[in-house]
ZAVO-30050 format. One line per field, with one value per residue: residue number from 1; residue in three letters; x, y, z of N, C-alpha, C, O in turn. Coordinates in Angstrom, 3 decimals, decimal comma. Layout:
N
pos c(NUM;...) $
code c(ALA;...) $
nxx c(X;...) $
nyy c(Y;...) $
nzz c(Z;...) $
caxx c(X;...) $
cayy c(Y;...) $
cazz c(Z;...) $
cxx c(X;...) $
cyy c(Y;...) $
czz c(Z;...) $
oxx c(X;...) $
oyy c(Y;...) $
ozz c(Z;...) $
***
This chain:
151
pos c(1;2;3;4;5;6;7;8;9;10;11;12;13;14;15;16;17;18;19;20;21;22;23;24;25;26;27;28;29;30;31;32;33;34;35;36;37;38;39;40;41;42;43;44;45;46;47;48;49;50;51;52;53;54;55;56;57;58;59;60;61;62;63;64;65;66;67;68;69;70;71;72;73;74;75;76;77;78;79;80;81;82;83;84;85;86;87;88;89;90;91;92;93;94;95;96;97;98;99;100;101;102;103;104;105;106;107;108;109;110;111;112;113;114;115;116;117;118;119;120;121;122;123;124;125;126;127;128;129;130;131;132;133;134;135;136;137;138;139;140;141;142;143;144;145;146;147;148;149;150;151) $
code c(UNK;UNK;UNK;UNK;UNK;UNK;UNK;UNK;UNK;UNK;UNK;UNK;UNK;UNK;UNK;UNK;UNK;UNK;UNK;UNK;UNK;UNK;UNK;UNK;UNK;UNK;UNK;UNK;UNK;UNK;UNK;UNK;UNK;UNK;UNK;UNK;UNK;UNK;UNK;UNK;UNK;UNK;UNK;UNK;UNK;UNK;UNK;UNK;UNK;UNK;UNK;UNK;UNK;UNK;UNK;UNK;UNK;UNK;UNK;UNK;UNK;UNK;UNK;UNK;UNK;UNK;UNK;UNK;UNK;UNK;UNK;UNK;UNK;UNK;UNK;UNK;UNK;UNK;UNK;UNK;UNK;UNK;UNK;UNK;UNK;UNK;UNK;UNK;UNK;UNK;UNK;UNK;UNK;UNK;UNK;UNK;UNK;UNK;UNK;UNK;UNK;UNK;UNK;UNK;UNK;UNK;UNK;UNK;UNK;UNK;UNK;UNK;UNK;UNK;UNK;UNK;UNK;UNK;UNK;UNK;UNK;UNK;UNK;UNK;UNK;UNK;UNK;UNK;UNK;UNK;UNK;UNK;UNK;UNK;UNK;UNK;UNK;UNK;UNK;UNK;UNK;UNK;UNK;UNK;UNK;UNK;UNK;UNK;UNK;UNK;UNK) $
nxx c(-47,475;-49,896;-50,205;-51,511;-53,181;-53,732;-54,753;-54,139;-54,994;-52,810;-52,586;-52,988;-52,273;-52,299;-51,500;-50,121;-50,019;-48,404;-48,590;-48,256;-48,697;-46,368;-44,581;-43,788;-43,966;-44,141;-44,351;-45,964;-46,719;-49,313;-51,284;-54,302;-56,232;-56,993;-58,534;-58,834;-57,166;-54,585;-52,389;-52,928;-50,944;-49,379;-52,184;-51,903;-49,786;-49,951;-51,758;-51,004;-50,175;-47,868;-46,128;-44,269;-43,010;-41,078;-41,264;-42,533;-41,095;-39,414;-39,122;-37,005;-34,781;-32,459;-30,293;-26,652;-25,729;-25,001;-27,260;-29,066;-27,299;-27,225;-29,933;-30,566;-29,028;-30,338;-32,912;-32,326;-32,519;-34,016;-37,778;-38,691;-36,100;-33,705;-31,100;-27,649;-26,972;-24,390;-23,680;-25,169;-23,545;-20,858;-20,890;-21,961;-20,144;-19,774;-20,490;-22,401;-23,629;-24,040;-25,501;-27,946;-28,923;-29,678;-32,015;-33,668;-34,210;-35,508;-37,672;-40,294;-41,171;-41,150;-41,588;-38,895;-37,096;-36,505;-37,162;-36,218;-33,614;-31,901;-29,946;-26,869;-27,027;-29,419;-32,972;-33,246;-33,937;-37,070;-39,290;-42,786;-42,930;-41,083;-42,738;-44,206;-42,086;-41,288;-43,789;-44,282;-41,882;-42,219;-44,605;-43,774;-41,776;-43,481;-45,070;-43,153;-42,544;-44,769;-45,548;-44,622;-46,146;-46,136;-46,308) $
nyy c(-31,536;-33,514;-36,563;-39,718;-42,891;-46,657;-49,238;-52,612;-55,643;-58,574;-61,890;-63,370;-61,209;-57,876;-54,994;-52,247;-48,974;-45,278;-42,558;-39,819;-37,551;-38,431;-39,606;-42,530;-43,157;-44,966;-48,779;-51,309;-55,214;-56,661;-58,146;-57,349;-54,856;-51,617;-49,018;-46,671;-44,821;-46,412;-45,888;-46,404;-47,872;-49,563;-50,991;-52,187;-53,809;-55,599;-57,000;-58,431;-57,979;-56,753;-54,277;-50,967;-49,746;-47,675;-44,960;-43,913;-42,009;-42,222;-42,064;-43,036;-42,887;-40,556;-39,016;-38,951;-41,817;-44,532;-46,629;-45,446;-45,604;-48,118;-48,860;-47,336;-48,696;-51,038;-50,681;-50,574;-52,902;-55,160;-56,119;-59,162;-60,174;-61,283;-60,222;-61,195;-60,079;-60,452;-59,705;-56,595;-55,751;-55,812;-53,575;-51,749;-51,114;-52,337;-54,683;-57,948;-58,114;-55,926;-55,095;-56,593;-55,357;-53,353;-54,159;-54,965;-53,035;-51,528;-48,739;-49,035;-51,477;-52,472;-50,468;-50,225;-52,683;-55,021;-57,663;-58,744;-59,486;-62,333;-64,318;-65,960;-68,822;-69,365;-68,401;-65,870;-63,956;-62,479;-59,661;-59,589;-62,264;-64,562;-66,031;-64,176;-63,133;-65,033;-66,131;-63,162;-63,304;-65,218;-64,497;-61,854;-63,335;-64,977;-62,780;-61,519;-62,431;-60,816;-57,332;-55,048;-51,981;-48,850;-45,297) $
nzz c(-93,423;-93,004;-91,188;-91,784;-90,615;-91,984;-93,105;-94,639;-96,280;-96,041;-97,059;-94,437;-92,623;-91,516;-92,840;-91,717;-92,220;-91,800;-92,935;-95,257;-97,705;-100,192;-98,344;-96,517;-93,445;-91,731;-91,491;-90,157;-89,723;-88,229;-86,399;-86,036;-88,159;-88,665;-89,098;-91,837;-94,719;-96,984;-98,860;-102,690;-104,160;-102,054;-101,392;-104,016;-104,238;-102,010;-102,988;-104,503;-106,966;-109,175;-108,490;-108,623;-105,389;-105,443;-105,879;-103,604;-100,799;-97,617;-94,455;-93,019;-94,643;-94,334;-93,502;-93,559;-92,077;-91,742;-91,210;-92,761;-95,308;-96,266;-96,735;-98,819;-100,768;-100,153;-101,091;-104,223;-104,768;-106,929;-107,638;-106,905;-107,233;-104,966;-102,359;-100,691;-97,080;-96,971;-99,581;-99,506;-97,366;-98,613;-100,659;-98,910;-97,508;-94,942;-92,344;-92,434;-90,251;-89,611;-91,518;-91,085;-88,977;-89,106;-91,091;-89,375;-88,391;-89,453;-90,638;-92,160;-93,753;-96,977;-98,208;-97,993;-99,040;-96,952;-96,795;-98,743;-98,522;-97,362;-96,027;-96,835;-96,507;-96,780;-95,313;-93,555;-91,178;-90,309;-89,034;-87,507;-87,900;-89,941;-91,519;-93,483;-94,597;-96,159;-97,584;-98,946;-101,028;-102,530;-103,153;-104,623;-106,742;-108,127;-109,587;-110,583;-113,549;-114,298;-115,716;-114,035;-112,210;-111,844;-110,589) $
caxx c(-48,448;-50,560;-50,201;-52,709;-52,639;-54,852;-54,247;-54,963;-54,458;-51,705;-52,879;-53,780;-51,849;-52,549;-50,445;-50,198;-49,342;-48,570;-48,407;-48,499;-48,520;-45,594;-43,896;-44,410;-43,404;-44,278;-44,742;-46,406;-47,262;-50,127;-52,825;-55,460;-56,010;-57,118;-59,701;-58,089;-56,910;-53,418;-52,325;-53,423;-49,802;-49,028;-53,032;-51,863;-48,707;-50,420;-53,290;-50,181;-50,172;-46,085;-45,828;-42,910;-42,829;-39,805;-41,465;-42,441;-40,131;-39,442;-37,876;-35,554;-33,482;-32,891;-28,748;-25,319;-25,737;-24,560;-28,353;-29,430;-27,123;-27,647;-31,619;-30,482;-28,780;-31,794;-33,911;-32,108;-32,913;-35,507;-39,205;-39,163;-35,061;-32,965;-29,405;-27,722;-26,542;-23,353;-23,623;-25,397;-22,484;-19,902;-21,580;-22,178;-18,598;-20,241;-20,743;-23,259;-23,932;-24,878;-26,517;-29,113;-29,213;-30,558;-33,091;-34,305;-34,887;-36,234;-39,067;-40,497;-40,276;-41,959;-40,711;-37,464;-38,030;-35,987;-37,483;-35,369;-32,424;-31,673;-28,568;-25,774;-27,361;-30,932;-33,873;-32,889;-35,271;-37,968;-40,220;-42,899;-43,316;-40,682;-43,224;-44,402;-41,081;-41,349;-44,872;-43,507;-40,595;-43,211;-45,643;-42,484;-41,249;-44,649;-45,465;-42,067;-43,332;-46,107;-45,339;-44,317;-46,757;-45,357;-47,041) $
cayy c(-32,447;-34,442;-38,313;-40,613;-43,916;-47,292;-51,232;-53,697;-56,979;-58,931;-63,106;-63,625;-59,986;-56,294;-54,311;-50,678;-47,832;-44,375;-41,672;-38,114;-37,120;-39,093;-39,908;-43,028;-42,663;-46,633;-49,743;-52,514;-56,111;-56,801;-59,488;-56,791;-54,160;-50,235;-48,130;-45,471;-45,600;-46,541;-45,408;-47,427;-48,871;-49,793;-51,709;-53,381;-54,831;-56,506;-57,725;-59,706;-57,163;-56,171;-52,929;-50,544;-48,811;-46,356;-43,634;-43,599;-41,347;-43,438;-41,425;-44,002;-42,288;-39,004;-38,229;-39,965;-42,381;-45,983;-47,170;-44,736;-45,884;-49,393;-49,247;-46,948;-49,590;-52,163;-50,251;-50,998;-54,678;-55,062;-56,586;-60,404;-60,439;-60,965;-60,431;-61,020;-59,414;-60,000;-58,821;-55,634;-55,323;-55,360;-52,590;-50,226;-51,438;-52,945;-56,284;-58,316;-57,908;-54,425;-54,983;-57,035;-55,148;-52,158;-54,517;-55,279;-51,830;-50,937;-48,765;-48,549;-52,400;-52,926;-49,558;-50,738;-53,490;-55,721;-59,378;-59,371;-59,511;-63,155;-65,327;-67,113;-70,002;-69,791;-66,632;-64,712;-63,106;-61,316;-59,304;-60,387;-63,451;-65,070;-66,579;-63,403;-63,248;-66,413;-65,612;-62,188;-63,459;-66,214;-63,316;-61,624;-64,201;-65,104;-61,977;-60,817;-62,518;-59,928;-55,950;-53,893;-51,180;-47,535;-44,259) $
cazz c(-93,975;-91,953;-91,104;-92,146;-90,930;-92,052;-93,060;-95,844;-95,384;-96,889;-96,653;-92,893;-91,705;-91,407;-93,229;-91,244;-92,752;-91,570;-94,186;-95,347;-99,510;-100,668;-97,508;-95,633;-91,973;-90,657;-92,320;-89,468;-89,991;-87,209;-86,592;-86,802;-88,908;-87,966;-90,158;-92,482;-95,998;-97,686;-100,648;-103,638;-104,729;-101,098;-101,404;-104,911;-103,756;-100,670;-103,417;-105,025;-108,099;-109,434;-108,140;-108,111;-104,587;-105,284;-105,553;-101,883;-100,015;-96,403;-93,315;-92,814;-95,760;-93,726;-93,520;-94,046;-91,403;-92,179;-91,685;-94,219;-96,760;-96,113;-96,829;-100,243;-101,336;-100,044;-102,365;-105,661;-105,108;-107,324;-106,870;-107,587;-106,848;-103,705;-102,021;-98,848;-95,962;-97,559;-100,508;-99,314;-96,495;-99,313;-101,370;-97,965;-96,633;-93,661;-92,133;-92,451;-89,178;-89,166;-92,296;-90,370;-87,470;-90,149;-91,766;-88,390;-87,383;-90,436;-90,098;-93,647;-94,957;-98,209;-98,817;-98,201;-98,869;-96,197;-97,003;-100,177;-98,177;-97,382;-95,446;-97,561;-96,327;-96,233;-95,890;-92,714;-89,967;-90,576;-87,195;-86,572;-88,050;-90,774;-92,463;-93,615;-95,793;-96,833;-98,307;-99,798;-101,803;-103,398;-104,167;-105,643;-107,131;-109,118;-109,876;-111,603;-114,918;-114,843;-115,976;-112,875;-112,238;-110,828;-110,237) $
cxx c(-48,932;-50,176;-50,961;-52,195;-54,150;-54,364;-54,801;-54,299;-53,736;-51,655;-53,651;-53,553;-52,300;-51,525;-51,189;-49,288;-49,603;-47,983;-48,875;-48,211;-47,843;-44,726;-44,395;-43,509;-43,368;-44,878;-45,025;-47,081;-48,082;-51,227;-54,088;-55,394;-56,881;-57,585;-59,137;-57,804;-55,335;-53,415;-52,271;-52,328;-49,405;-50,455;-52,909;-50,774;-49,296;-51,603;-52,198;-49,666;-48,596;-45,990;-44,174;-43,269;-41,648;-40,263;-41,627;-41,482;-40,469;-38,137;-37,439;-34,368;-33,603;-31,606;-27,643;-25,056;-25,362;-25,909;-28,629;-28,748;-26,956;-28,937;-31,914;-29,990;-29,773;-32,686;-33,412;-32,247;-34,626;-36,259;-38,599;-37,234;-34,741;-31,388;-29,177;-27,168;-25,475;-22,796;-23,730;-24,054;-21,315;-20,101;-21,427;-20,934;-18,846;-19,955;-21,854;-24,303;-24,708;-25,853;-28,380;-29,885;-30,177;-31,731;-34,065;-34,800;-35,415;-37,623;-40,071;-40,742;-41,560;-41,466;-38,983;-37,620;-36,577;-36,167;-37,047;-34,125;-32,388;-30,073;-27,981;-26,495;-29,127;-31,870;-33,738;-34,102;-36,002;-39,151;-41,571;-43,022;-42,086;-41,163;-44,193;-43,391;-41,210;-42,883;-44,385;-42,727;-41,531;-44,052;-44,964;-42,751;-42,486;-45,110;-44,648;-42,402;-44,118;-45,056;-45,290;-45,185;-45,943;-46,563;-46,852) $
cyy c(-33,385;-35,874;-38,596;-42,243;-44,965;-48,744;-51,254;-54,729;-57,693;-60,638;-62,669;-62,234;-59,169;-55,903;-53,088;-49,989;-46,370;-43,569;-40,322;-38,234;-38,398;-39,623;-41,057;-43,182;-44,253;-47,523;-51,163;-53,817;-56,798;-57,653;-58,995;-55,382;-52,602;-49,672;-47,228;-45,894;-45,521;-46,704;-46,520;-48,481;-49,895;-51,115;-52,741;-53,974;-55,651;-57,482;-58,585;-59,004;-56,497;-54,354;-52,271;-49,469;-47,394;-45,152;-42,906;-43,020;-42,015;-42,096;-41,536;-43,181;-40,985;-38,493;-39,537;-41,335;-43,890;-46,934;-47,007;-44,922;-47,108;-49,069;-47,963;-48,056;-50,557;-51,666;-50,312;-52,263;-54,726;-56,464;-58,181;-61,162;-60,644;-60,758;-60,844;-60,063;-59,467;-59,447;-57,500;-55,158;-55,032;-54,017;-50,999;-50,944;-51,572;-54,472;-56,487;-58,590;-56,759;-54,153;-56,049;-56,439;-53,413;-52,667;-54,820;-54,144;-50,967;-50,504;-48,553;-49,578;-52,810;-51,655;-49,815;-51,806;-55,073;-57,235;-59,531;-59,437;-60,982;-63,940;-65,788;-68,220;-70,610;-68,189;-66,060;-64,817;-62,098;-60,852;-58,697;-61,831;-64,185;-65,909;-65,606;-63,009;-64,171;-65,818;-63,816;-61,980;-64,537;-65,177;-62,566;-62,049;-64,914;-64,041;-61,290;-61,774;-61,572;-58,568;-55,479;-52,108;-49,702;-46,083;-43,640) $
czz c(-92,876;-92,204;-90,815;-91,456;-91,369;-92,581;-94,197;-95,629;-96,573;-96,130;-94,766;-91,535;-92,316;-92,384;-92,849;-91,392;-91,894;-92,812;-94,422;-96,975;-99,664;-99,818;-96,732;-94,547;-91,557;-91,769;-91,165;-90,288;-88,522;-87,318;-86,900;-87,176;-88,123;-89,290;-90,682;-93,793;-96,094;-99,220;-101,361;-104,039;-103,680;-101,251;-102,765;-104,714;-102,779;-101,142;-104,204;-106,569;-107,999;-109,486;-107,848;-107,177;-104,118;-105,247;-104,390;-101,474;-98,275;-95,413;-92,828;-93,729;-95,072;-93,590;-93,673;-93,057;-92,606;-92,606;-93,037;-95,798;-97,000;-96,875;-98,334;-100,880;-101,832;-101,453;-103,930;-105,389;-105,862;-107,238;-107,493;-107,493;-105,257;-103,933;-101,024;-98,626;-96,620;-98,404;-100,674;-98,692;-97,353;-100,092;-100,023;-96,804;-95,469;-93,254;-92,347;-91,590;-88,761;-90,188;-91,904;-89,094;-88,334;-90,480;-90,305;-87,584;-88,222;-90,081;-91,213;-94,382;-95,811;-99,153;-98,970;-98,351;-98,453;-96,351;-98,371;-99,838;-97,177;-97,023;-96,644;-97,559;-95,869;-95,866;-94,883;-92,099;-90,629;-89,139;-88,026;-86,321;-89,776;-92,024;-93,290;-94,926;-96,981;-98,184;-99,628;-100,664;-102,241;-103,580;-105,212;-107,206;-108,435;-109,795;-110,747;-112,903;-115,228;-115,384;-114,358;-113,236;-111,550;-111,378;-111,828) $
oxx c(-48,224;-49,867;-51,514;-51,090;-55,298;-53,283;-55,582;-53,264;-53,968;-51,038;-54,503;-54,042;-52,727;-50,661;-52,305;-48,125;-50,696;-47,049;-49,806;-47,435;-48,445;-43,861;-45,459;-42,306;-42,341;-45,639;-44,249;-47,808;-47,364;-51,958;-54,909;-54,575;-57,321;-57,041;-58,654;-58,052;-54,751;-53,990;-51,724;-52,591;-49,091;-50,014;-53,519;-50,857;-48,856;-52,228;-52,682;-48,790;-48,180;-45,822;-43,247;-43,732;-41,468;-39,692;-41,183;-40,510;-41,608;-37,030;-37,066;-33,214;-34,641;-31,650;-27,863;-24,033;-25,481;-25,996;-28,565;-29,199;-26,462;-28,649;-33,026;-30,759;-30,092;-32,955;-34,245;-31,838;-35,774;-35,768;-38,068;-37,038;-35,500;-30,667;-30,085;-26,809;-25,278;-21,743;-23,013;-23,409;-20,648;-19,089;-21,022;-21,009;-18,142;-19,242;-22,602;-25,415;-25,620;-26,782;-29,491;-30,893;-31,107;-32,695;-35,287;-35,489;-35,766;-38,504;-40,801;-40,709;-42,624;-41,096;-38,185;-38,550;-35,988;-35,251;-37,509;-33,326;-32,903;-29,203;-28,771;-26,678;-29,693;-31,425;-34,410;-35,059;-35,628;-39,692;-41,584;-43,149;-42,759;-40,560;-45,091;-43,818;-41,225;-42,788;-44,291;-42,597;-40,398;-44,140;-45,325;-43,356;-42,099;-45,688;-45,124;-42,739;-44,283;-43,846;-46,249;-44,920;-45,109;-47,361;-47,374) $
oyy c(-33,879;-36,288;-38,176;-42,725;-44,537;-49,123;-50,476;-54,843;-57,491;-60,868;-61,917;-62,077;-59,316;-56,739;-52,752;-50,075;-46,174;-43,954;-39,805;-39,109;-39,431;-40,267;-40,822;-43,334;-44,630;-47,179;-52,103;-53,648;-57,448;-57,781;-59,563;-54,666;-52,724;-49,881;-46,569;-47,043;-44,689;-47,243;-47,540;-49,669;-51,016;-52,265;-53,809;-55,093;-56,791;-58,310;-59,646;-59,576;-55,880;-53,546;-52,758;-48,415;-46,632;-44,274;-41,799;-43,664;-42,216;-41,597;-40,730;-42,979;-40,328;-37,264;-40,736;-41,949;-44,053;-47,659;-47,744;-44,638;-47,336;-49,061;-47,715;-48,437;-50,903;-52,259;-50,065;-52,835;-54,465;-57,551;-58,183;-62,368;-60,181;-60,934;-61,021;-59,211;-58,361;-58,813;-56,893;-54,294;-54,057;-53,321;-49,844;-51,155;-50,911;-55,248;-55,522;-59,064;-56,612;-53,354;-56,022;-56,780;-52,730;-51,922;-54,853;-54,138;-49,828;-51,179;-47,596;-49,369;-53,306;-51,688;-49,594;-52,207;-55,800;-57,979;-60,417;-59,459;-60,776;-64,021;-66,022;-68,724;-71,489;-67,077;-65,060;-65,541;-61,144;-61,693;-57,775;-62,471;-64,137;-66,318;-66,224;-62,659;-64,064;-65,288;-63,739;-60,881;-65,018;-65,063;-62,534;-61,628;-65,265;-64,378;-60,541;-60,736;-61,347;-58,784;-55,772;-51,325;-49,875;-46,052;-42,570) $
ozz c(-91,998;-93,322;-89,799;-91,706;-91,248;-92,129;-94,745;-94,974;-97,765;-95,090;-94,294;-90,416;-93,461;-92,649;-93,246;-90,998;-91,363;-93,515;-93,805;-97,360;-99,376;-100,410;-96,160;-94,760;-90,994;-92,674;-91,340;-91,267;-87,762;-88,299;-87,620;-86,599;-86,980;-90,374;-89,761;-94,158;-95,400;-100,165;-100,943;-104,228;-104,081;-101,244;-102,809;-105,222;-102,929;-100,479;-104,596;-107,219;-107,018;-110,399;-107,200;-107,614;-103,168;-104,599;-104,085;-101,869;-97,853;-95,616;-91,975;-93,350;-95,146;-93,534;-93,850;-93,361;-93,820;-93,596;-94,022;-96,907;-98,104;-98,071;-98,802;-101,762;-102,969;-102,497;-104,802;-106,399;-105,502;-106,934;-108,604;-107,646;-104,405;-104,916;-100,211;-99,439;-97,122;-98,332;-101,470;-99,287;-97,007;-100,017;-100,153;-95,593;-94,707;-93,890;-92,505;-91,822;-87,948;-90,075;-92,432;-88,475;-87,905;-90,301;-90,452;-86,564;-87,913;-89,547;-90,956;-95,595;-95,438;-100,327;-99,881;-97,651;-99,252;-96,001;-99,089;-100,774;-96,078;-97,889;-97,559;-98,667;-95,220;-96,149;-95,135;-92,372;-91,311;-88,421;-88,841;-85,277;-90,806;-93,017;-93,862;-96,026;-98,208;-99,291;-100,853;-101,203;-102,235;-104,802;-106,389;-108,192;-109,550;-110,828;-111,600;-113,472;-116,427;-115,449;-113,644;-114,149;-110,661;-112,315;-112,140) $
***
């Protein structure tokens, strides 16, 4: 299957997508955006609309690796919730350490969706810009009152 890629913008960022059918390969947050289309659910989550992105298949999930079952886990956090690092790390018998060092090399996030994963003590890192999270978990976070949309 071929890879498509193309943006929609999400407040003042890009959101870049690479993609094929049901698979998305890359998930960028960039200052400017690149001509192509992204699939419609991927364009109503970024319009602020309660979307469920599970259906997406992400090729981050690809064998038994520790990442990989880290960022299965990530994905039962649902839309408008969070956890932490610790919590996740107990679940995929990790640290919390490596459970950041996953969300940070996440290549997929919205599909995985990494900015619902949050410090003990406050909202964690997010690349490239933390305030990017911040914004994301208040779109969430307003939006879980609404109905959750899915394919």
């Amino acid at each position: 299957m071929e890879v498509v890629e193309g943006s929609c913008r999400f407040g003042l960022w890009f959101v870049r997508v690479a993609w094929g059918g049901n698979t998305i390969h890359r998930v960028r947050f960039a200052t400017t955006g690149i001509d192509g289309d992204v699939p419609a659910l991927i364009r109503q989550y970024c319009a602020g609309r309660p979307v469920d992105l599970s259906p997406f298949e992400t090729v981050a999930i690809h064998d038994s690796t520790a990442y990989s079952r880290i960022y299965e886990i990530v994905r039962e956090v649902p839309y408008g919730a969070t956890a932490t690092y610790g919590e996740i790390a107990a679940i995929a018998r990790t640290s919390p350490r490596v459970v950041g060092q996953a969300m940070a090399r996440n290549p997929t996030p919205l599909i995985i969706p990494c900015h619902r994963i949050v410090a003990a003590n406050g909202i964690g890192g997010f690349s490239p810009d933390r305030e990017i999270k911040v914004a994301l978990l208040e779109m969430e976070r307003k939006g879980s009152r609404k109905k959750l949309v899915s394919l």
